[in-house]
C-alpha positions as CSV (number, residue, x, y, z in Angstrom):
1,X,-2.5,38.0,21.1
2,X,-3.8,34.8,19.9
3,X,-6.4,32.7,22.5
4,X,-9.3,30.7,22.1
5,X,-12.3,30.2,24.6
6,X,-10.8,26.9,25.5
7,X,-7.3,28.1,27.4
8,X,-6.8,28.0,31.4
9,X,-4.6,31.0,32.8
10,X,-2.1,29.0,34.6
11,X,-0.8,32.1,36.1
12,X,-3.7,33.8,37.3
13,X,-3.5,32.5,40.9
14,X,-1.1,32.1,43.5
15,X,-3.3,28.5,44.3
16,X,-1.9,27.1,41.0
17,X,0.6,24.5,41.0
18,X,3.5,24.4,38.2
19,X,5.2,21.3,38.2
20,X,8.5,20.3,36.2
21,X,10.5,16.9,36.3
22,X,13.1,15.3,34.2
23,X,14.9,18.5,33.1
24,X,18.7,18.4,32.8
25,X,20.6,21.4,32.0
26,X,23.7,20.8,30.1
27,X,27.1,23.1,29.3
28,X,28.1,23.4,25.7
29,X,25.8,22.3,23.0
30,X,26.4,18.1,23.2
31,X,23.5,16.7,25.6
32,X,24.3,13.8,27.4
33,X,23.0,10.6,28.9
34,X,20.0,11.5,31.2
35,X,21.3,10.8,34.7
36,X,18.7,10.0,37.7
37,X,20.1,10.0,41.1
38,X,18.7,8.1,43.9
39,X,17.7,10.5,46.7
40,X,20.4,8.9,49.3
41,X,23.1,10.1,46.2
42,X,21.1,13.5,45.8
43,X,21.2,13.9,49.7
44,X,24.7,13.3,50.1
45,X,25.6,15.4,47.4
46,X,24.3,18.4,49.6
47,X,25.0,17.8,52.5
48,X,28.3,18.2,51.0
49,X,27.7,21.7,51.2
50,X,25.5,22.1,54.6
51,X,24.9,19.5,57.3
52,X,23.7,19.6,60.8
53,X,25.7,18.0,63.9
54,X,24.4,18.0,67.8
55,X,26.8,17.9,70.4
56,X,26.3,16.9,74.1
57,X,29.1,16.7,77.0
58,X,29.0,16.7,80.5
59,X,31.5,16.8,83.3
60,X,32.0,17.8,86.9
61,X,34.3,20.6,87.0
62,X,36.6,21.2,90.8
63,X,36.5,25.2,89.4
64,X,35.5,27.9,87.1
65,X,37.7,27.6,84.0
66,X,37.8,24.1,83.8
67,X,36.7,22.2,80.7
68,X,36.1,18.8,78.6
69,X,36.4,18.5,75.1
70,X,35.1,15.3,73.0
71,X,35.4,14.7,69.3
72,X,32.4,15.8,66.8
73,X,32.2,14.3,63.4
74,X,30.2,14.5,60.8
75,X,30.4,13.2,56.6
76,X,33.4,14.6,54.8
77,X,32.1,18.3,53.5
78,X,33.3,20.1,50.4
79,X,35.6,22.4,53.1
80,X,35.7,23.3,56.5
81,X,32.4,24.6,57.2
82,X,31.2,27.4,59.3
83,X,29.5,26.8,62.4
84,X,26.6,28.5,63.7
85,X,24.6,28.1,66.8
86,X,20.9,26.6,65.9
87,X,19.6,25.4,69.1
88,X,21.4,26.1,72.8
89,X,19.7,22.9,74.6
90,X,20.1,22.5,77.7
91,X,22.7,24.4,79.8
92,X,24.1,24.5,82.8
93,X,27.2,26.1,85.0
94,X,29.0,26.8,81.0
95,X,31.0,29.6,81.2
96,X,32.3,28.8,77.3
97,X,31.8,26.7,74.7
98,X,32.2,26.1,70.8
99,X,33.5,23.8,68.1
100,X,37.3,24.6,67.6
101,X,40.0,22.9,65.1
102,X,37.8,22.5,62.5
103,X,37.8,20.3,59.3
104,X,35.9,18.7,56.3
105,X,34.5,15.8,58.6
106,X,34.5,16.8,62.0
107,X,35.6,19.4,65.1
108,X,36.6,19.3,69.0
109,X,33.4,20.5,71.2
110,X,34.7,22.1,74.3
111,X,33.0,23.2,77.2
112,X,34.4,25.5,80.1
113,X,32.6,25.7,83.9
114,X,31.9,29.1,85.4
115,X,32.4,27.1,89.1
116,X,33.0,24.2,90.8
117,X,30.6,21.3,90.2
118,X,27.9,19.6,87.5
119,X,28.7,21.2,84.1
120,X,27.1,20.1,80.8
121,X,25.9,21.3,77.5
122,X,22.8,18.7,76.1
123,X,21.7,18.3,72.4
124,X,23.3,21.8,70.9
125,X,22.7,21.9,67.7
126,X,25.4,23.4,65.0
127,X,24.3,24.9,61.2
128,X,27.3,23.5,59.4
129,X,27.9,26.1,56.3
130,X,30.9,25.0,53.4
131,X,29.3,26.6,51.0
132,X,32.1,29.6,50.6
């Protein structure tokens, strides 16, 4: 091993920062243009693949079973995403609920009472996953 008395271990602490910009990776051996994206373009291209949604609906139910459901929608994803549960919010006399038929750019939020009177579901926030 070769050193001299003036080198700095860059990896000899957890503290130290490695930083790397302007690297494009091509496929096949003919490099291309270098292309620089704006962050709203970068940020779109993502969200392609994962996106967040909140859905609120309220309603005053005569029963236990009844429901609402409202259109959610969202920018057009790569494929229908998978949903998941990120934050409850606020609750109240919900039997049910959930985002049902699906798609690329959006879903149908229902809610179902467990009795008669105020029902509502406030700021739930959905994990939208279209990853595959």
């Amino acid at each position: 091993m070769n050193i001299t008395t003036n080198q700095v271990n860059g990896v000899d602490s957890t503290a130290n920062d490695f930083k790397l910009a302007l690297i494009q990776l091509e496929a096949g051996s003919v490099a291309t243009e270098f292309e620089q994206r704006s962050i709203q373009q970068e940020l779109a291209l993502c969200q392609r693949y994962y996106n967040t949604v909140y859905c609120s609906a309220r309603f005053n139910a005569s029963a236990a079973g009844h429901y609402l459901n409202t259109n959610v929608y969202w920018p057009t994803m790569r494929a229908t995403p998978t949903a998941s549960e990120l934050v409850a919010g606020s609750v109240l006399n919900v039997a049910g609920s959930g985002l049902a038929t699906r798609h690329p750019n959006g879903a149908r939020f229902e809610i179902f009472s467990a009795a008669a009177g105020a029902c509502y579901i406030l700021t739930r926030q959905y994990g939208l996953d279209a990853e595959l």
